[in-house]
N, C-alpha and C positions, 0 to 999 in steps of 0.2 A: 491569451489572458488567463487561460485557464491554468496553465501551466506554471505560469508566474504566481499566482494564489495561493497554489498545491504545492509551490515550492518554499514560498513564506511558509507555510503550517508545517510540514515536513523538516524545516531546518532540524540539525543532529540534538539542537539544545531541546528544543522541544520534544522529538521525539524521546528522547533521553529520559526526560522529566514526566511525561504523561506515560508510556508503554515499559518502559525499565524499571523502574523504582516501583511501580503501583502493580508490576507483575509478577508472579509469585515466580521462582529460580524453576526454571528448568521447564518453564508451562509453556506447551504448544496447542498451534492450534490445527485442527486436523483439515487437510484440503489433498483434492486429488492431484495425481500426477497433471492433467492436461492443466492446470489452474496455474502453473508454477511457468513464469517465462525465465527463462535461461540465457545466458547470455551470447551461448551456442548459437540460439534461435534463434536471437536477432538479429547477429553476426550472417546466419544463412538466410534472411530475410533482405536484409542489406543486400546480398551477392546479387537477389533475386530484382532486384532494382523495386525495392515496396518504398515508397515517399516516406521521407522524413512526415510530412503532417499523418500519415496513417500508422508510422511508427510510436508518434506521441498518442496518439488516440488508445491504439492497444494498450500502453502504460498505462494510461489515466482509465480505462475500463477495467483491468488487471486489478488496479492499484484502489477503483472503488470497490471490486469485490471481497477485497482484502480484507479493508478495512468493516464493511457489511457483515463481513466473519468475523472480525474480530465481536462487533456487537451484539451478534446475535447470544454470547458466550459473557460476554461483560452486563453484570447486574447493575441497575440503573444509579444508583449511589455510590459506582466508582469514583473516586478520583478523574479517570479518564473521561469518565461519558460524555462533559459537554464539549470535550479537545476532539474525541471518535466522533463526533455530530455534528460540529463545524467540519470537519473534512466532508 
């Protein structure tokens, strides 16, 4: 359920419209190397036989702390803030 949710908010149009247009060219955000999953790594997670359900789980834990960065960094009178708060 979770997943289906995260994947409504997430569509490309949205993302497009809240994090692209409302972000200044070329702005990142800074996160360590261990924060970053890779597709290597999931790929060598798979081999390791890790479940489909704890494979979605790392995404959606990954994918909240992302987002959590991105807010911490977004001034509350963005455009984006109430689209980064629903997530």
């Amino acid at each position: 359920e979770l997943t289906r949710l995260l994947q409504d908010k997430l569509q490309y149009e949205m993302r497009l419209r809240y994090m692209k247009h409302y972000f200044p060219i070329d702005y990142a955000v800074q996160v360590q190397y261990e924060e970053v999953l890779r597709p290597a790594n999931i790929t060598r997670l798979r081999n390791r036989t890790v479940s489909e359900a704890a494979l979605r789980y790392l995404w959606f834990h990954i994918s909240s702390q992302a987002v959590l960065r991105i807010r911490e960094v977004l001034p509350e009178k963005h455009p984006s803030w109430k689209y980064t708060q629903e997530l």
